[in-house]
N, C-alpha and C positions, 0 to 999 in steps of 0.2 A: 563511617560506612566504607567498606573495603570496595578496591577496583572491580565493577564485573557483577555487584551486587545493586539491585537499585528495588528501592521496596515499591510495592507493588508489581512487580515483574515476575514473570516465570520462565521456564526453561526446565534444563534438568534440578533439578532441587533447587529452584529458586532462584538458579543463579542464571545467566543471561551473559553472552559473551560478544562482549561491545566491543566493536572493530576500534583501531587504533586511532588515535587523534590525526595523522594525516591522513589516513584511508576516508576518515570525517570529513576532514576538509577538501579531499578532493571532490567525493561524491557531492555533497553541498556545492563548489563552485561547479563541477557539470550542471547539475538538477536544476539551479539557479539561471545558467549560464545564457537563458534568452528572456532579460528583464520583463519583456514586452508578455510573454506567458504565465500567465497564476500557474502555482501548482499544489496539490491536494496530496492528500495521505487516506486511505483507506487502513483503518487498523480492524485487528478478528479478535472482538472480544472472549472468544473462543478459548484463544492463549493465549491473552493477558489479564491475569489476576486483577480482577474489580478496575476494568477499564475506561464505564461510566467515573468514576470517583478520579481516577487518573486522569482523566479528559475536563473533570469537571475543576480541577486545579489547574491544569496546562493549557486546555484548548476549549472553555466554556462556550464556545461557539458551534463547537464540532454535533454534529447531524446523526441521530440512528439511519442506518440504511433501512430498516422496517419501520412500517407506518403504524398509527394506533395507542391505543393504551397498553405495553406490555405487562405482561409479568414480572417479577424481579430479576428471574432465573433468567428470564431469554433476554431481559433488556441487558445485564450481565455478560450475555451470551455473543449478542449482536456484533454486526460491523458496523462500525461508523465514518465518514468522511469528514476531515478536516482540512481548511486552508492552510496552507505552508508559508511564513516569512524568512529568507536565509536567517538571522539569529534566533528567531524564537523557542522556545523551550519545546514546542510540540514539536521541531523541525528536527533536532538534537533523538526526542524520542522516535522517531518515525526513520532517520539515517542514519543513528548510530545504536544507541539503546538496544533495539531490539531487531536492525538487521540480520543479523545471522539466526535469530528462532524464528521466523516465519510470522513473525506480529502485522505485517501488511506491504500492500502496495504504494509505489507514490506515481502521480498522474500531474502529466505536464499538459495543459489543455490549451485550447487556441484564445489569443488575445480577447479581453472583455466576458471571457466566461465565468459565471460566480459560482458561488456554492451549492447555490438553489439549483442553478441547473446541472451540477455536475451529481447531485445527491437526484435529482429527476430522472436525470440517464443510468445512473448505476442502477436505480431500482429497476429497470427494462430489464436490463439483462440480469438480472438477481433469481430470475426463475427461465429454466430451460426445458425442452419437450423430449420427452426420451424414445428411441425408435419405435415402442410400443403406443405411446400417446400421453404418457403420463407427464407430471410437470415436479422438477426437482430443482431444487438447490444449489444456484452452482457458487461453488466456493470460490472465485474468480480472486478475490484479495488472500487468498494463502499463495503465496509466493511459488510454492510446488504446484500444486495445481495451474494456476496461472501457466508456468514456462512447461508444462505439459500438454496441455489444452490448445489457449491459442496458436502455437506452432500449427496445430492442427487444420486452422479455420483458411478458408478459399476469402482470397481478396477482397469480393462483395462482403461474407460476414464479418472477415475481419473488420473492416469499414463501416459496420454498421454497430458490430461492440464494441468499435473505439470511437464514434460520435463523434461529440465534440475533444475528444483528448488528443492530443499530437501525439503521444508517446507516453509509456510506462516504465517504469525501471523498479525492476525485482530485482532481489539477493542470490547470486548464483549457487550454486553447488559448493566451490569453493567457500569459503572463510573471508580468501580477500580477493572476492569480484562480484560487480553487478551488470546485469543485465538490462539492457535496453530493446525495448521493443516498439516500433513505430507501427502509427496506423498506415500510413502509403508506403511502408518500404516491404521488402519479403516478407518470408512465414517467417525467418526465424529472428535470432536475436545479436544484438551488437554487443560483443563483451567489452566491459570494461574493467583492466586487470586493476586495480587498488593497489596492488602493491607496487607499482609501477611510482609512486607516493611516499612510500615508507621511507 
């Protein structure tokens, strides 16, 4: 299998453009870098081709964000949360794999927080009220939305959609940068340039 192609992945035709081995290993020693914090992966089964199955080889532990008995097409569909170990193979997919297509968020939460409740608070805020009254979708784990949105949000909401998470870190604009966004710091985000690594 050729660099840049990893089956089950998508992108533009398939192919999926994985940041380089130190840009890996930088982001991984940041993400990692306060022992004492678990951290999580949200991935959007959305865009990544049969990510139950994917999950179900790398990360059998990892959670639908929706509750219930699905469909095939929306279980398919879904977003899931998964715990993060620095080596693990879902940690590999979730920093390096498919940072640069928008495949998810990773979430640095406060000491002694598990999965259970990090998958409990994501479902809150999984559904939002729109100025007219209705209730929608928010896409919070695609990386764009995410760094569009909560810049948005005033101290209190911010505060209250990041719960128990210390901080988030999405895939910049760039190719070789992520973003950091904490719950107590401003609206906006901490870049961290990657290539600063290479």
């Amino acid at each position: 299998m050729s660099p840049g192609v990893i089956a089950g992945s998508t992108g533009q035709q398939g192919t999926i453009r994985v940041i380089g081995q130190a840009h890996y290993e930088q982001l991984r020693r940041t993400v990692f870098g306060n022992g004492a914090s678990p951290v999580f992966a949200v991935l959007d089964g959305a865009i990544i081709d049969d990510l139950p199955s994917l999950l179900q080889r790398n990360a059998p532990e990892a959670l639908c964000l929706f509750s219930g008995s699905l469909d095939p097409m929306l279980a398919a569909a879904a977003p899931y949360v998964m715990q993060l170990d620095p080596d693990a193979t879902a940690t590999q997919m979730a920093l390096r794999d498919g940072w640069n297509d928008h495949w998810g968020i990773v979430l640095v939460a406060d000491p002694g927080v598990d999965l259970h409740a990090v998958r409990s608070h994501l479902r809150r805020v999984l559904r939002v009220r729109t100025p007219d009254g209705n209730s929608m979708l928010f896409r919070f784990y695609d990386p764009r939305a995410f760094r569009t949105v909560i810049p948005s949000l005033d101290a209190p909401a911010r505060r209250e959609f990041f719960g128990p998470i210390r901080g988030i870190y999405v895939e910049g604009r760039s190719q070789d940068s992520a973003l950091y966004f904490a719950r107590d710091g401003g609206p906006g985000a901490q870049p961290l340039a990657l290539s600063s690594a290479a």
